[in-house]
C-alpha positions as CSV (number, residue, x, y, z in Angstrom):
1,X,0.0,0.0,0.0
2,X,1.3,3.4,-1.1
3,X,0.3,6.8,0.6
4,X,-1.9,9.0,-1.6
5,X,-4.9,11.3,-1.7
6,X,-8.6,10.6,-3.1
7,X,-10.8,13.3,-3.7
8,X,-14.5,12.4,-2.8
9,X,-17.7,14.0,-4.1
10,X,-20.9,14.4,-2.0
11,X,-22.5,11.4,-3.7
12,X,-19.5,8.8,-3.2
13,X,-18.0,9.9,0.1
14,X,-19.6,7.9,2.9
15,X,-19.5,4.7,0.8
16,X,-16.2,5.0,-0.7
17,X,-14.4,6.1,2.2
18,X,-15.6,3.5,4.5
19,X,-14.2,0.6,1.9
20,X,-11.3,2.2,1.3
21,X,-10.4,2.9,5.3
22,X,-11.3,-1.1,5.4
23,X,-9.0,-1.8,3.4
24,X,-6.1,0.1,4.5
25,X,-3.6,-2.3,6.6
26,X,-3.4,-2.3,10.2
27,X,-1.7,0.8,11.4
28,X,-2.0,3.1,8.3
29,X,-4.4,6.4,9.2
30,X,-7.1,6.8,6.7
31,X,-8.4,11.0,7.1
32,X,-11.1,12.5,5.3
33,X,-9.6,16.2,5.1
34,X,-12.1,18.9,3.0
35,X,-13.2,16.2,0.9
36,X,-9.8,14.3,0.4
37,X,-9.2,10.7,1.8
38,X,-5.5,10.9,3.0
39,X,-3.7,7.5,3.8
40,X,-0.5,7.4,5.8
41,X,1.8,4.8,6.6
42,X,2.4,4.3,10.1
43,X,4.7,7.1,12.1
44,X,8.7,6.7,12.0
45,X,10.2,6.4,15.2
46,X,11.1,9.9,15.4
47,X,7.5,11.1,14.9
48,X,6.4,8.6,17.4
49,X,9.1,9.7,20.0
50,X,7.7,13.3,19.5
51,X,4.2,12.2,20.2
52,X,4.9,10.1,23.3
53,X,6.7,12.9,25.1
54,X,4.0,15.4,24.5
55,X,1.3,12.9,25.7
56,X,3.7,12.3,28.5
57,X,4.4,16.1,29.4
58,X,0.1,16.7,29.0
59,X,-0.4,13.7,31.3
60,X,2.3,14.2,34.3
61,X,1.1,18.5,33.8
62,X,-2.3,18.6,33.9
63,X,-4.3,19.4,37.2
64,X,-7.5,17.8,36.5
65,X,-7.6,14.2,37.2
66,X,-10.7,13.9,35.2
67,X,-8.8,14.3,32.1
68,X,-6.8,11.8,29.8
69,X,-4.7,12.0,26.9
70,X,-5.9,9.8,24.1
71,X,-3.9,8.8,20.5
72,X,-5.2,7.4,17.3
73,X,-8.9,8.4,18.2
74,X,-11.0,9.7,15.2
75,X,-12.8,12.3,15.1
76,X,-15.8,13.6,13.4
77,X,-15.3,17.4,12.4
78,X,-17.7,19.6,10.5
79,X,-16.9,20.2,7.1
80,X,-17.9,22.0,4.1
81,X,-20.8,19.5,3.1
82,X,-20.8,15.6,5.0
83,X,-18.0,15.7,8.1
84,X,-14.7,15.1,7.7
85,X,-12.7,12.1,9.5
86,X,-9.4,13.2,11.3
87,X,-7.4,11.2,13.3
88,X,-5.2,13.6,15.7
89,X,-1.9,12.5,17.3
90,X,-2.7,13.2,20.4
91,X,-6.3,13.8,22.1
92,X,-7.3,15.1,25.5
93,X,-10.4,14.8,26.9
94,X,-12.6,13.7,29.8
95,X,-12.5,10.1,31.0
96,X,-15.1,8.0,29.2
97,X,-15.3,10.7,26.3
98,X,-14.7,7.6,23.7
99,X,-15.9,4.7,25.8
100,X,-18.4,3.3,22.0
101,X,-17.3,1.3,19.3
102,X,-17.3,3.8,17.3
103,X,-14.3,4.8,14.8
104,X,-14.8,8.3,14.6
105,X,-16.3,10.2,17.5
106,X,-18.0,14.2,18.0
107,X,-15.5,16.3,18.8
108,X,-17.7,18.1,21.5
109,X,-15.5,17.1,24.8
110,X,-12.2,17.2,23.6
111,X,-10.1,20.4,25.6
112,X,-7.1,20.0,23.0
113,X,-6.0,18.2,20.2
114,X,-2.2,18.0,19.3
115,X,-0.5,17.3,15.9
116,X,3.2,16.5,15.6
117,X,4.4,17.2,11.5
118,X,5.8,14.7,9.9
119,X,7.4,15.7,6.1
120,X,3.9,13.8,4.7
121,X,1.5,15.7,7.3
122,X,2.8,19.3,7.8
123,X,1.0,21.3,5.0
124,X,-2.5,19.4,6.0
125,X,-1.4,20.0,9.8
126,X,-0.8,23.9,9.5
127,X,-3.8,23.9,6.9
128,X,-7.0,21.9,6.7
129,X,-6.7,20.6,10.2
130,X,-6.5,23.5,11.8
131,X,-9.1,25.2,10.2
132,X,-11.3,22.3,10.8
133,X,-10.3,21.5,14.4
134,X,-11.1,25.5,14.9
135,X,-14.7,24.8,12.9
136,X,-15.1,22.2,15.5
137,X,-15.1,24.3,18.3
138,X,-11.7,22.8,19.6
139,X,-10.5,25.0,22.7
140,X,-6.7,24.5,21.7
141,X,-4.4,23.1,19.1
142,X,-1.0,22.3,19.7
143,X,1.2,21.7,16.6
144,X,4.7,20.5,17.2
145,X,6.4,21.7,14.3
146,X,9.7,19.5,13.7
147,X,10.0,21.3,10.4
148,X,10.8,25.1,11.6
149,X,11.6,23.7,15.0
150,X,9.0,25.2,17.1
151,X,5.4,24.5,19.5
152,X,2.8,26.3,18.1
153,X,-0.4,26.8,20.6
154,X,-3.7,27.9,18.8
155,X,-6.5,28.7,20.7
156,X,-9.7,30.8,20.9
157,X,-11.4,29.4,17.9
158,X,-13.7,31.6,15.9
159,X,-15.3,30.3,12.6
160,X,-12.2,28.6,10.6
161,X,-9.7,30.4,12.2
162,X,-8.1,30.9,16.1
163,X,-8.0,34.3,17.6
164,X,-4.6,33.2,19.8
165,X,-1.4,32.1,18.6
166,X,1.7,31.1,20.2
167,X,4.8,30.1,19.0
168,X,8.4,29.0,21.2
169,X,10.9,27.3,19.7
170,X,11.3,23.6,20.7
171,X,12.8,22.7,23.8
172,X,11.1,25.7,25.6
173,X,7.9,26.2,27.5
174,X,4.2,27.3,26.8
175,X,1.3,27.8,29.0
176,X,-1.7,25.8,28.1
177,X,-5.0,27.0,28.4
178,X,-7.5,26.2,31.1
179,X,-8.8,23.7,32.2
180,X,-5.2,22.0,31.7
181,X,-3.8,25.2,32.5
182,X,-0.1,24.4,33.2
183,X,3.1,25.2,31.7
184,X,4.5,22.6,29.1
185,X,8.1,21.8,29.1
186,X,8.9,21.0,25.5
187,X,12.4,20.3,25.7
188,X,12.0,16.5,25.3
189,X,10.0,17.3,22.2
């Protein structure tokens, strides 16, 4: 299986997309991004380093014990016509937020979503994603950018876009947002 990109009109979507996300081999990430299926091979170790640290750093940091960092988790974001399908790297929400069988889930309890770019990811990361993690109502988006080498924190959503931005360099720290609320250290990022 090769990565690539589909592009899905209204009257194929739901039925396409399903077979071709059953198809896809175990590990592979199959997104439905403003009408495009995207499928990605599983992480390299590098991206998966990157992605256990933050969960790690979100998990020891935050305050509220009700919370839990979820990866691989799909979720369900409004989109232009029929919702799109994103699977984030990293997820937190309340305990028991994804407790159904279900593949993709409403976005509705999630307090932060974080993507780490990979060379494949990063123009859909700092794109489409954003705009549709914003469209979902998504409090704050944490994008660890190994690219430019820095922790970008979006927050305040507002339509497609986030009022907030912040930007450090890897390897230094960043206040998240209630109801985490706590400083990151992203030095092991």
């Amino acid at each position: 299986m090769t990565s690539g990109t589909r592009r899905y009109d209204a009257t194929t979507e739901p039925e396409d997309f399903e077979e071709r996300n059953a198809g896809v081999p175990e590990g592979w990430r199959v997104e439905l991004i403003d009408g495009e299926t995207h499928v990605s091979p599983p992480p390299d170790g590098c991206h998966g380093e990157t992605v256990a640290e933050v969960a790690r750093g979100i998990t020891l940091g935050a305050v509220d014990t009700r919370l839990r960092v979820y990866t691989g988790v799909g979720l369900r974001i409004p989109g232009r016509g029929r919702p799109d399908r994103f699977i984030p790297d990293v997820v937190v929400a309340p305990k028991g937020s994804f407790a159904t069988s279900a593949e993709y889930h409403a976005p509705d309890a999630v307090v932060l979503v974080g993507e780490v770019t990979s060379s494949s990811t990063a123009d859909r990361d700092r794109g489409p994603k954003r705009r549709g993690y914003a469209r979902a109502g998504t409090p704050a988006y944490l994008l660890v950018d190994l690219t430019t080498a820095e922790t970008i924190l979006l927050s305040e959503p507002v339509g497609d876009e986030y009022r907030t931005h912040r930007r450090v360099p890897l390897a230094a720290s960043l206040r998240l947002p209630p109801p985490l609320d706590f400083t990151l250290d992203t030095a092991d990022f």
